[in-house]
C-alpha positions as CSV (number, residue, x, y, z in Angstrom):
1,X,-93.1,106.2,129.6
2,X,-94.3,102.5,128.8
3,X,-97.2,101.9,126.5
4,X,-99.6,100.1,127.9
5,X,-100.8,97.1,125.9
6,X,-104.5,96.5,125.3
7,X,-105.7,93.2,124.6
8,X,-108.1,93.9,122.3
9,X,-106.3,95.8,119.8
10,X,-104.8,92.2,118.6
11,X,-107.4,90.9,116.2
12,X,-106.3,87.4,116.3
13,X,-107.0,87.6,120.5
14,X,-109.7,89.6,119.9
15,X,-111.5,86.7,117.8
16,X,-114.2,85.1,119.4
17,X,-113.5,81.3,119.5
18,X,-116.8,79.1,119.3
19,X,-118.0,77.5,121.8
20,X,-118.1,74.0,120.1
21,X,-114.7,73.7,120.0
22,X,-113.9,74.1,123.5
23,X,-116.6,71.7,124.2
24,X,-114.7,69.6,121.5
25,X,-111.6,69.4,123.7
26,X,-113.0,68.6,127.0
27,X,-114.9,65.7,125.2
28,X,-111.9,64.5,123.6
29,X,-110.2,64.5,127.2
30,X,-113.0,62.9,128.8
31,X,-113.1,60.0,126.3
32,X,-109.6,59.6,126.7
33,X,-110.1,58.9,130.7
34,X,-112.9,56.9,129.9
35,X,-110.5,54.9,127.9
36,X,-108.3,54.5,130.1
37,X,-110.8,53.5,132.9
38,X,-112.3,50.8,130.9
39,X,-108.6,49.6,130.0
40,X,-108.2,49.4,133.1
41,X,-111.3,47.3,134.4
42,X,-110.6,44.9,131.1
43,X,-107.3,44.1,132.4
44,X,-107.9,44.0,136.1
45,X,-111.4,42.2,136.0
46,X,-112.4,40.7,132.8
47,X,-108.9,39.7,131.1
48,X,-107.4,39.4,135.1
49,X,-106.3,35.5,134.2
50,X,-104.5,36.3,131.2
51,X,-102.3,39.0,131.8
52,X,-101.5,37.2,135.3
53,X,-100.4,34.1,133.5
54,X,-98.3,36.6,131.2
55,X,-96.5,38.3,134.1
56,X,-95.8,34.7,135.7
57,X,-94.2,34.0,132.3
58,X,-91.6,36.6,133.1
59,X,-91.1,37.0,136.6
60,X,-92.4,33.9,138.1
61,X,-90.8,30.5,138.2
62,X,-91.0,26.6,139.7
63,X,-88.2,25.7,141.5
64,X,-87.7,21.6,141.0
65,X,-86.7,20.3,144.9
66,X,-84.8,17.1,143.6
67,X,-85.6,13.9,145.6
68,X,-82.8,12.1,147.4
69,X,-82.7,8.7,144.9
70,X,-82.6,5.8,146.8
71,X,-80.0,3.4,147.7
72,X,-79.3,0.1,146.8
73,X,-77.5,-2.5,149.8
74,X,-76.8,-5.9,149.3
75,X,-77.9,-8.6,152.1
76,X,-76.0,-7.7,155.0
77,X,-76.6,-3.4,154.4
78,X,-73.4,-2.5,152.8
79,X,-74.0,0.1,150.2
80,X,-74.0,-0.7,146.4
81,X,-75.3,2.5,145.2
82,X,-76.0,5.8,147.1
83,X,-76.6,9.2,146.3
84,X,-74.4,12.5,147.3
85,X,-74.9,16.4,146.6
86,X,-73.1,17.3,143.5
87,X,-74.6,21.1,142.3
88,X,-74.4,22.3,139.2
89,X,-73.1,25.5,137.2
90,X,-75.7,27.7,134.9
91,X,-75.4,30.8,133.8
92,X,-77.4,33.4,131.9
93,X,-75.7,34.7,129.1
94,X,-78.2,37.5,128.4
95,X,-77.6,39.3,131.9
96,X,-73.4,37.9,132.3
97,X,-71.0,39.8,133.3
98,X,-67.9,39.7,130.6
99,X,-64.8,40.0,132.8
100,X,-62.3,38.6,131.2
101,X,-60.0,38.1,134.2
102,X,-62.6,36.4,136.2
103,X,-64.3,34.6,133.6
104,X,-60.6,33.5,133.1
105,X,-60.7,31.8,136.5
106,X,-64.5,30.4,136.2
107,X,-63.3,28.5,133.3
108,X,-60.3,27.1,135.2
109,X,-62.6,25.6,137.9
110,X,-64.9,24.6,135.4
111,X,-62.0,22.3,133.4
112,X,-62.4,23.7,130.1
113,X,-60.5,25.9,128.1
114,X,-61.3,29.9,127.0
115,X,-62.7,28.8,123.5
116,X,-64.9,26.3,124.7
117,X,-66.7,28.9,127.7
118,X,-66.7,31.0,125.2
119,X,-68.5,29.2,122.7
120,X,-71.2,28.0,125.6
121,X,-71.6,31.9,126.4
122,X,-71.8,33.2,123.2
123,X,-75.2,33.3,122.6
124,X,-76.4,36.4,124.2
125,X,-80.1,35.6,123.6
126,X,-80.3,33.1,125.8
127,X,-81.2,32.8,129.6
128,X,-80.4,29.5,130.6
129,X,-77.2,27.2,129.9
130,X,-75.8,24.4,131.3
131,X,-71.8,25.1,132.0
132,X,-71.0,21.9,134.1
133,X,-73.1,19.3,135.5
134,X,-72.5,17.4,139.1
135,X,-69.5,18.9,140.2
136,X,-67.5,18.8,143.6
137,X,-69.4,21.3,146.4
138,X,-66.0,22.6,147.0
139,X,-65.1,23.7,143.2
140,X,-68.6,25.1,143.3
141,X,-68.1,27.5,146.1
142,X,-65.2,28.6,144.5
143,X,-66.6,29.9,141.3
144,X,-69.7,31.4,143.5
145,X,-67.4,33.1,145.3
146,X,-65.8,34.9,142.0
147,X,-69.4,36.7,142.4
148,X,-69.7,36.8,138.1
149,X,-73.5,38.5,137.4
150,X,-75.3,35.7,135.7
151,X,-73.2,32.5,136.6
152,X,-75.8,30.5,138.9
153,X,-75.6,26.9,140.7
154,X,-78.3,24.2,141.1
155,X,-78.9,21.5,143.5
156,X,-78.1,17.7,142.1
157,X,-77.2,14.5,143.1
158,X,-74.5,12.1,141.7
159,X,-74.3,8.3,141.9
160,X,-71.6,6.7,144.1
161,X,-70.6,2.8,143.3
162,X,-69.1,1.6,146.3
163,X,-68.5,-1.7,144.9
164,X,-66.9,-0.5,141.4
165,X,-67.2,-2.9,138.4
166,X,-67.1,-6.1,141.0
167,X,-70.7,-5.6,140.7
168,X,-71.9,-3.1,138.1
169,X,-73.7,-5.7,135.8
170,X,-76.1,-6.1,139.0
171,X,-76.2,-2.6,140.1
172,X,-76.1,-0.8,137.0
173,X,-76.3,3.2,136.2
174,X,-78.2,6.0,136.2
175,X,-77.6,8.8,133.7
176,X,-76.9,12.8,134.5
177,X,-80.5,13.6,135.0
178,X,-80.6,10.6,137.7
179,X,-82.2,8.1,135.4
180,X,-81.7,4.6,135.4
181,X,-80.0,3.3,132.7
182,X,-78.9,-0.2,133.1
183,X,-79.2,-3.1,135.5
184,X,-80.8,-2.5,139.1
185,X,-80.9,1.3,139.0
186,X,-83.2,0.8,135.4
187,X,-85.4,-2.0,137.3
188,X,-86.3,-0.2,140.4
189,X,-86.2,3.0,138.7
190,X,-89.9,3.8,139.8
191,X,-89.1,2.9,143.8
192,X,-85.5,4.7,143.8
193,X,-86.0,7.8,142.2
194,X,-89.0,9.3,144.4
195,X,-90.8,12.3,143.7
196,X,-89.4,15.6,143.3
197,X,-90.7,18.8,145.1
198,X,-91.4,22.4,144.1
199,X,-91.8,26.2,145.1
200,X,-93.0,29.0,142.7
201,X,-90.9,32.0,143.6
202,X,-91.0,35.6,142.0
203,X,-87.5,36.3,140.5
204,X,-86.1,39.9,139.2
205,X,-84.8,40.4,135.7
206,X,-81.4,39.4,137.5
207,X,-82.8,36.1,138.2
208,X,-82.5,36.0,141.8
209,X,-84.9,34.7,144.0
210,X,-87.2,38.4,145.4
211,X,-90.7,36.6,146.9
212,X,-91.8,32.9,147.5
213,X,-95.4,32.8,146.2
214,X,-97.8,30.0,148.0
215,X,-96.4,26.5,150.3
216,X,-93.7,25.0,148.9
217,X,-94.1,20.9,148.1
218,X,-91.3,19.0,150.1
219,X,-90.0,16.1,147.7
220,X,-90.3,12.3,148.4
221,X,-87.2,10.9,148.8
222,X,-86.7,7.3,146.7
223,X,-87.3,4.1,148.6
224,X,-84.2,2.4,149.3
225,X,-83.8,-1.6,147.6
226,X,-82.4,-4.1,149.4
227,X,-80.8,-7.1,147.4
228,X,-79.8,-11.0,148.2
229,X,-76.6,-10.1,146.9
230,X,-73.4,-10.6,149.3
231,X,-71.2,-8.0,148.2
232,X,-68.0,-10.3,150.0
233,X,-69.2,-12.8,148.0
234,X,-69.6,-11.1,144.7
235,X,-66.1,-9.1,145.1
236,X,-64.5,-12.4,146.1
237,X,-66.5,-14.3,142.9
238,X,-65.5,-11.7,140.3
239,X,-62.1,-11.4,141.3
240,X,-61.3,-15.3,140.8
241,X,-63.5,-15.0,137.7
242,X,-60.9,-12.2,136.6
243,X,-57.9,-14.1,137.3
244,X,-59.4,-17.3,135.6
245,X,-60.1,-15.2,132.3
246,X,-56.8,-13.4,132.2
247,X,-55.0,-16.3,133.1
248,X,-56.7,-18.8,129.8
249,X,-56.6,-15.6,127.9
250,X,-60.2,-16.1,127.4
251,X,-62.5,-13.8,125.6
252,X,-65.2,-13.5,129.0
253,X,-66.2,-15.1,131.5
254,X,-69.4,-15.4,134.2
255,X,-70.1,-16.7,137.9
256,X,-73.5,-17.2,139.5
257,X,-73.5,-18.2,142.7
258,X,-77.5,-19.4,144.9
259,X,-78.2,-20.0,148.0
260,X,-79.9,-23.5,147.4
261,X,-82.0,-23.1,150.1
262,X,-83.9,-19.6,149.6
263,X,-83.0,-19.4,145.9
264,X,-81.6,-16.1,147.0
265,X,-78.7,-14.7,144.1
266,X,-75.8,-14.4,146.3
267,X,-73.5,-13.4,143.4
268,X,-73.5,-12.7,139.9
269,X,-70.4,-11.7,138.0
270,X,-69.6,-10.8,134.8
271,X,-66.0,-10.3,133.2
272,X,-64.6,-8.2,131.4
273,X,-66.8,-5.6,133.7
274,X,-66.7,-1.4,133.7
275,X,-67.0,1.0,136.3
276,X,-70.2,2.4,136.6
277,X,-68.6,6.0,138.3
278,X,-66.3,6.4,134.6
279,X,-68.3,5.2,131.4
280,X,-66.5,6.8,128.9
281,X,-66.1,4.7,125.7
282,X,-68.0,1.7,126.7
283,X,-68.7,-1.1,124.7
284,X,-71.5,-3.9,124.6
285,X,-69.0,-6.4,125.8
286,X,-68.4,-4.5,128.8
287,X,-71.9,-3.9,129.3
288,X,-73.8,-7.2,128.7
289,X,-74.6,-8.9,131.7
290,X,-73.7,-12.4,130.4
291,X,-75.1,-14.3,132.5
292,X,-78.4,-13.3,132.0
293,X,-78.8,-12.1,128.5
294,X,-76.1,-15.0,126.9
295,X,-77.1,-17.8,125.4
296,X,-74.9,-21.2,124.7
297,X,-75.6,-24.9,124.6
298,X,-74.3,-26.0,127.9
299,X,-72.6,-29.4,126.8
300,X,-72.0,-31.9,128.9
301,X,-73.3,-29.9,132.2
302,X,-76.5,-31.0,131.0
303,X,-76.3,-35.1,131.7
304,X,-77.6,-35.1,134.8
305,X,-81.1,-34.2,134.0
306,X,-81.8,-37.3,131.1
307,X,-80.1,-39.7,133.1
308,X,-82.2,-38.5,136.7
309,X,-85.2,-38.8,134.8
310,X,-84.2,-42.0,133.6
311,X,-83.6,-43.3,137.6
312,X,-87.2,-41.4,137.8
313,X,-88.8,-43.7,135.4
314,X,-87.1,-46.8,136.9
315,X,-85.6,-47.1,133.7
316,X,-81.7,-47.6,135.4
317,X,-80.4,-47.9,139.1
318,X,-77.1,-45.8,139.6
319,X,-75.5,-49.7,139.8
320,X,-76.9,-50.5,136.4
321,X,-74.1,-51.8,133.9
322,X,-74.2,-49.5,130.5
323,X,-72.3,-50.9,127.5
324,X,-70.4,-47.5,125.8
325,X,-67.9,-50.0,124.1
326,X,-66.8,-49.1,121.2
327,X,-67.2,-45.4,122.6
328,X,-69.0,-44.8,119.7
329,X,-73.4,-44.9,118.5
330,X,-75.0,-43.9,115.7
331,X,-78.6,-42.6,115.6
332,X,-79.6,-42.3,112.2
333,X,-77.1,-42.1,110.3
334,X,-75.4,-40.1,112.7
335,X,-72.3,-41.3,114.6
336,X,-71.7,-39.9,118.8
337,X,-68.6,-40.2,120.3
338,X,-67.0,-40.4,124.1
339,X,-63.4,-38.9,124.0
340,X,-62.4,-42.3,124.8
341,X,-64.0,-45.7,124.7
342,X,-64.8,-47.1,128.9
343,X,-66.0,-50.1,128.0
344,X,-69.0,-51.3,130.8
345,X,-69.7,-48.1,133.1
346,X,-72.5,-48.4,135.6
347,X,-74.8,-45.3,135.6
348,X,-72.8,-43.4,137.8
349,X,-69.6,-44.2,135.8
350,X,-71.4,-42.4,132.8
351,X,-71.8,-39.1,135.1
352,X,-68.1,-39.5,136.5
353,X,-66.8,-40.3,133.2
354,X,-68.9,-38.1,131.3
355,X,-70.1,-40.8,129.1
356,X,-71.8,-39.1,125.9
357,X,-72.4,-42.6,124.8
358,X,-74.3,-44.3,128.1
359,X,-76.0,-41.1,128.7
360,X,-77.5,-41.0,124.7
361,X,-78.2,-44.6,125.5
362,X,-80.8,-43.7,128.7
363,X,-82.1,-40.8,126.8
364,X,-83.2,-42.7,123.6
365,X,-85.5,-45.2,126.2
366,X,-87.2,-42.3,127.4
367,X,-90.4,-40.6,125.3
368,X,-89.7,-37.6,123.4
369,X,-92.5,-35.5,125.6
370,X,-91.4,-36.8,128.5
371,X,-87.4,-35.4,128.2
372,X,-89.6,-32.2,126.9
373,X,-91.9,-31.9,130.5
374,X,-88.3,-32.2,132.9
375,X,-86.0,-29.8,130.5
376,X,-89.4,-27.4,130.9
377,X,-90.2,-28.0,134.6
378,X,-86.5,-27.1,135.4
379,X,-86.6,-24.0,133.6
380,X,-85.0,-24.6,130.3
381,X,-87.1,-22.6,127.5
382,X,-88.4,-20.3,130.5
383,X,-87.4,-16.9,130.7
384,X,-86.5,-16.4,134.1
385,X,-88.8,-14.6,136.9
386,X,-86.1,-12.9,138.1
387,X,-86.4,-8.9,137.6
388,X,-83.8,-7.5,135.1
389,X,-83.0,-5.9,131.7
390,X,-82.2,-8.5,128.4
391,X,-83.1,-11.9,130.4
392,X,-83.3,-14.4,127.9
393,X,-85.5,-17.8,127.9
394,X,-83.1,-19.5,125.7
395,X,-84.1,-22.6,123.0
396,X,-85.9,-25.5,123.7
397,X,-88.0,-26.6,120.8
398,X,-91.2,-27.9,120.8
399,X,-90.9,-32.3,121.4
400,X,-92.9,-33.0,118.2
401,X,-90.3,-31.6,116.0
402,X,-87.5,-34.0,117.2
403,X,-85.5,-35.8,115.2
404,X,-84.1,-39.0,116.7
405,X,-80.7,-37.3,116.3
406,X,-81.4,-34.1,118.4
407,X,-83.0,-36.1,121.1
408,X,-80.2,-37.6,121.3
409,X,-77.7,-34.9,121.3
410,X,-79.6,-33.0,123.5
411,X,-79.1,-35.3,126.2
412,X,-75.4,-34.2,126.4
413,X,-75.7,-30.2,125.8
414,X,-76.1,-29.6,122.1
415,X,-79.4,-28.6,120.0
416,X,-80.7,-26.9,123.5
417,X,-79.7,-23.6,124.6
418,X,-79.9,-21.5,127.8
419,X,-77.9,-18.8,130.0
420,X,-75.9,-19.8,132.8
421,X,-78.3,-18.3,135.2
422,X,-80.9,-21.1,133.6
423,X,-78.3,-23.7,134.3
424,X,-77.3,-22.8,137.6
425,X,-81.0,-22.8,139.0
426,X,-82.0,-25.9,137.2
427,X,-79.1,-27.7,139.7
428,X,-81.2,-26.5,142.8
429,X,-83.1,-29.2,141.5
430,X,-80.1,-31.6,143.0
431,X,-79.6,-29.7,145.9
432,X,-82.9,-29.1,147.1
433,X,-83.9,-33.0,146.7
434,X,-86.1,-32.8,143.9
435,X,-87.5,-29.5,144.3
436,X,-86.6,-26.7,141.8
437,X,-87.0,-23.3,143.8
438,X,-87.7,-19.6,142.7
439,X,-85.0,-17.5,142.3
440,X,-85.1,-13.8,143.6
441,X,-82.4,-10.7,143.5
442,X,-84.1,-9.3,146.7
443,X,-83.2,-10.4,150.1
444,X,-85.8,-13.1,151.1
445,X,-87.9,-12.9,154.2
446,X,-89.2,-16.4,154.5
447,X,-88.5,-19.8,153.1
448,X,-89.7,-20.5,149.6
449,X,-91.8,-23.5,148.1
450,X,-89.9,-25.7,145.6
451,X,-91.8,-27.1,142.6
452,X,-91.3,-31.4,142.9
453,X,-89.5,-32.6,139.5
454,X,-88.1,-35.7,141.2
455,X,-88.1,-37.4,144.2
456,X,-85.9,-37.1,147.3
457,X,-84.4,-40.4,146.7
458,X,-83.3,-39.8,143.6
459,X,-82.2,-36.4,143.9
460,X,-79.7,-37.2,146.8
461,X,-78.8,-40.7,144.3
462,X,-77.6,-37.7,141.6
463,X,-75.6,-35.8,144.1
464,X,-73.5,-38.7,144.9
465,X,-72.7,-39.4,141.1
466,X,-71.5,-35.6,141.2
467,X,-69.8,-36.1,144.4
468,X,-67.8,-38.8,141.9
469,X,-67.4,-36.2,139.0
470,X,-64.7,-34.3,141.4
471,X,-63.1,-37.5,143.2
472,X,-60.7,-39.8,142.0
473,X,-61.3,-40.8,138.4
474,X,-63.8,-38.1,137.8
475,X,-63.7,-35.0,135.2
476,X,-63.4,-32.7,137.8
477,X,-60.8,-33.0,140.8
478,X,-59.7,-29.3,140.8
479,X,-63.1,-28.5,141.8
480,X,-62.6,-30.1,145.2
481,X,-62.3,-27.7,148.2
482,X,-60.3,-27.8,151.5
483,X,-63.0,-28.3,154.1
484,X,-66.3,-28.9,152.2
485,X,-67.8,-32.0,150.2
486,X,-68.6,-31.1,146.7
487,X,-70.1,-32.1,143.7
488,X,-71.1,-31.4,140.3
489,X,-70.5,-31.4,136.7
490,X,-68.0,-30.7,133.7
491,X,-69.3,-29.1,130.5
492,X,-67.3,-28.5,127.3
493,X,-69.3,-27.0,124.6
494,X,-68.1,-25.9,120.7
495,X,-68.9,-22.6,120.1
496,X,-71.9,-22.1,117.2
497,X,-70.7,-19.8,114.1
498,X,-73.4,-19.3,112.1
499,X,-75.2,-22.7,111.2
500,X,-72.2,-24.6,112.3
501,X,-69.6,-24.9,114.9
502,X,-66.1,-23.1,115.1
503,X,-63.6,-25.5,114.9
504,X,-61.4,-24.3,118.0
505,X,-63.1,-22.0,120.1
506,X,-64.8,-23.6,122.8
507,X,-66.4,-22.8,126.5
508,X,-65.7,-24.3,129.5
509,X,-68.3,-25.3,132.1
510,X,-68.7,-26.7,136.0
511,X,-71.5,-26.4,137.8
512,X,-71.8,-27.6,141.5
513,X,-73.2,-27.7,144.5
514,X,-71.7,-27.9,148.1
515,X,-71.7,-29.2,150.8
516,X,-72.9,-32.2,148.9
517,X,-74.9,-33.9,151.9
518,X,-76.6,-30.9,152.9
519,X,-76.3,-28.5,149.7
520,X,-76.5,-24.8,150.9
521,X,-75.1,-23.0,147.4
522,X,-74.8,-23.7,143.8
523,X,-72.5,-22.1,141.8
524,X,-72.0,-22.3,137.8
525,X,-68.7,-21.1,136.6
526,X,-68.3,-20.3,132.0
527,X,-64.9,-19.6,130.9
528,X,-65.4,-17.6,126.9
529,X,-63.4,-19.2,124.6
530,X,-59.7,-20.0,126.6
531,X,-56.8,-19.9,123.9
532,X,-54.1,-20.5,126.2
533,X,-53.6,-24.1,125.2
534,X,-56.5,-25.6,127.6
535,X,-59.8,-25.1,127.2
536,X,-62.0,-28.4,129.3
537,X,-64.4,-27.1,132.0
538,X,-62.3,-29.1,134.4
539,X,-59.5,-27.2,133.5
540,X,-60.8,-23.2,133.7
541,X,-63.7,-23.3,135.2
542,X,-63.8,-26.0,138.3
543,X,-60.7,-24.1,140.1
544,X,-62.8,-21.3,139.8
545,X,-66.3,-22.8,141.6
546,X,-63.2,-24.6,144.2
547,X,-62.4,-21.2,145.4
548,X,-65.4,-19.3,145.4
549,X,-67.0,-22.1,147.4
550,X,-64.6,-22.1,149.8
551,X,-65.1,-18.3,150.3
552,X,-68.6,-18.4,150.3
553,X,-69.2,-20.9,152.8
554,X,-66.8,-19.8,155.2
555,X,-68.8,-16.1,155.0
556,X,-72.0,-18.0,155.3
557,X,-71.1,-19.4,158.3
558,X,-71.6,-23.0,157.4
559,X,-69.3,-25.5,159.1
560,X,-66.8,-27.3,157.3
561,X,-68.0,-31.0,156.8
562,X,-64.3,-32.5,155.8
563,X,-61.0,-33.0,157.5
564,X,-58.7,-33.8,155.4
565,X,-57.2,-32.1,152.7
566,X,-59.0,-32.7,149.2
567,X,-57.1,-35.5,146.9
568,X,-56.2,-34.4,143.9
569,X,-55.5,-36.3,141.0
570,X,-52.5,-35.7,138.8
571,X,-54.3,-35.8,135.6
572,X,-57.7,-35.1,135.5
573,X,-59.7,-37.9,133.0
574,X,-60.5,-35.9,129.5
575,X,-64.2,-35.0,129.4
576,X,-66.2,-35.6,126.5
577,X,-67.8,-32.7,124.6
């Protein structure tokens, strides 16, 4: 028989408990919920900002919508620079799956050895590194479809150079993050690039993509930058450049080419050059756009501006006889010499014959400020208002300080300095008939409004003393073109070394116009120090301007204004310095 169990015969059940504590418990309880309640009204109403902000933090995210950069065309639309979809590998080391097979393949597509993915992966506290940047769409798919937990692409552009190094000095480079570096694509950096877009999306701890959270801002694409360059024109330019250089085993060499008439750049080529699409190991000299950011006394290329003024001033007529006999003046205790003695030259002998004598002769009848107000008005001294990185202004001291010597010498090239782009545009002057024009890189609109320096009459007087420079007798015969008239001017120039000059390192010079009636370009032509036995602008640089005219005219459409075939002398007469 079981034994019933009474409750009461326990003395520690039979206890009374007091009241207080049960009272005790259900406060504790109710405080606890209370707790909890006002917890929760802190975070959902009065802290609400802050602990939203802290779960955007780690869940939410702005997706960057690149903009489409812009493109750059020459004159005629052909592309110089243009943008194409090149995506770009991430990955997320904290959440990566470590397969070593596949992760095997990944590096394989990615170009890189084991060690070095290994390396990029082997912080595990990270969420975010780069693995490759703008990489073919093809490879990309590749690796996505290897479907590796944590490996990620992105939308990016790279930069296409049609043109290759013909014409990166103009069109420069943009960096991996689409920034402009050098040249156009640093200029126009603001118009091309545009504005990116963004969307704030709601991502898992896996990183993908779960809820789009508000409108999404569509980016701006870049605005696209049309440019005077002819991109036939500069291809043809810098290849005869790179012949010219290779060919005097020269140190560099540049090529500007203008439309006379619109002051348009047409071409503007640099050698040695790079290509903008491969920049590994690039050096200054490959980079410096020489003919804007160099610097030289332009020698002999300079004589047509003293003596023009001096016709100006009614000082000389191109008929007037000049005594340069012995070939020798000294100015101060100074001696000048020609590189041989002419005897009488009338004024457009000098030019032909590249007189330094009869040209320091004009120069010293003409006021110091006077020579000062011409060399300024055609843009010697003034940095150039053409848009572009490292454009130089060049030297051109102030009148007052001149000696009688440096007046003197800077009639023929020395003790003033500019770039070739400065030279080239000061012989619009000549072409235009007195009128020294505005230069522009962008495709001109309308005509421009010259600045008067000298008369018409005058002007068109100095074209037909160039016109001589390349004919019989003259400095220059290789400059001569089949087809077209031409005309223009020899320069020979010691290179500076320090305070002095180098003994045999030398540029060459020839800047011209054509045709020489009716001029429609001018092109300047500098061969860097040729070493391969000659160095006289005549030599290296005017078959260079004889070719590249001929090219650019016949892509310009302008009508030949010469039958025959030009004469060209067997010997070209030694220029003076």
């Amino acid at each position: 028989m079981s034994r019933s169990v009474q409750l009461s015969s326990s003395p520690l059940l039979a206890s009374k408990t007091p009241v207080w504590r049960s009272k005790l418990i259900v406060a504790a309880i109710a405080l606890g919920f209370m707790g909890l309640i006002a917890r929760a009204a802190y975070v959902q109403v009065i802290e609400n900002d802050f602990f939203k902000r802290q779960g955007e933090v780690r869940f939410a995210r702005t997706l960057v919508l690149p903009a489409n950069r812009g493109r750059v065309l020459d004159r005629n639309g052909m592309l110089l620079a243009s943008s194409v979809p090149a995506p770009s590998i991430w990955a997320n080391p904290e959440d990566l799956e470590r397969d070593p097979a596949k992760l095997r393949q990944l590096a394989k597509l990615l170009g890189m050895g084991m060690p070095e993915l290994e390396k990029k992966l082997q912080d595990e506290d990270k969420t975010f590194v780069w693995l490759r940047r703008q990489m073919d769409e093809s490879v990309v798919k590749e690796i996505l479809a290897l479907d590796i937990k944590g490996i990620y692409s992105i939308k990016e552009y790279k930069r296409l150079y049609p043109e290759g190094e013909a014409a990166a000095h103009i069109v420069g480079f943009t960096n991996v993050e689409d920034q402009g570096q050098e040249g156009v694509e640093l200029v126009f950096q603001k118009q091309l690039s545009g504005k990116p877009g963004s969307r704030r999306v709601i991502k898992d701890r896996l990183g993908r993509v779960v809820e789009a959270v508000g409108d999404a801002v569509p980016p701006e694409d870049g605005q696209d930058i049309q440019l005077s360059i002819d991109s036939k024109v500069q291809f043809f330019a810098y290849q005869k450049l790179r012949e010219a250089v290779q060919e005097h085993k020269a140190k560099a060499g540049s090529v500007v080419v203008l439309d006379a008439q619109s002051g348009e750049v047409l071409a503007l080529a640099n050698y040695p050059s790079y290509s903008p699409d491969k920049r590994v190991n690039l050096s200054g000299e490959q980079l410096r756009n020489r003919a804007l950011t160099d610097t030289f006394e332009p020698g002999s290329t300079m004589k047509p501006f003293p003596v023009a003024l001096a016709l100006e001033k009614r000082l000389v007529k191109p008929e007037t006889p000049i005594q340069t006999a012995p070939g020798r003046i000294t100015i101060t205790g100074s001696t000048i010499t020609d590189a041989h003695p002419h005897g009488v030259l009338s004024v457009s002998e000098v030019i032909q014959k590249s007189s330094n004598v009869g040209t320091v002769k004009m120069a010293m009848q003409i006021e110091p400020r006077e020579l000062w107000e011409m060399y300024s008005a055609v843009g010697f001294g003034q940095k150039p208002q053409i848009p572009f990185p490292g454009v130089v202004s060049g030297r051109l001291r102030p009148y007052k300080t001149w000696r009688p010597i440096e007046q003197a010498t800077m009639s023929y090239g020395y003790g003033i300095s500019g770039s070739l782009f400065q030279v080239a545009r000061a012989y619009t002057v000549f072409a235009r008939d007195g009128e020294i024009v505005p230069t522009t890189l962008l495709k001109a609109e309308q005509q421009v409004q010259g600045v008067r320096v000298f008369s018409a009459e005058n002007a068109r007087a100095m074209r037909k003393m160039l016109g001589m420079v390349t004919g019989p007798g003259g400095t220059a015969p290789k400059a001569q073109t089949t087809g077209y008239s031409v005309g223009g001017k020899t320069g020979t120039a010691h290179k500076q070394e320090g305070k002095g000059y180098a003994g045999k390192k030398y540029r060459g010079f020839f800047v011209g116009m054509a045709p020489i009636e009716q001029p429609r370009i001018v092109v300047a032509v500098m061969i860097d120090e040729p070493s391969n036995g000659r160095y006289f602008g005549g030599d290296v640089a005017a078959p260079v301007f004889s070719t590249t005219v001929q090219q650019t005219l016949r892509l310009l459409g302008i009508q030949p204004d010469l039958s025959v075939k030009p004469q060209v002398v067997a010997k070209a007469v030694e220029e003076s310095f």
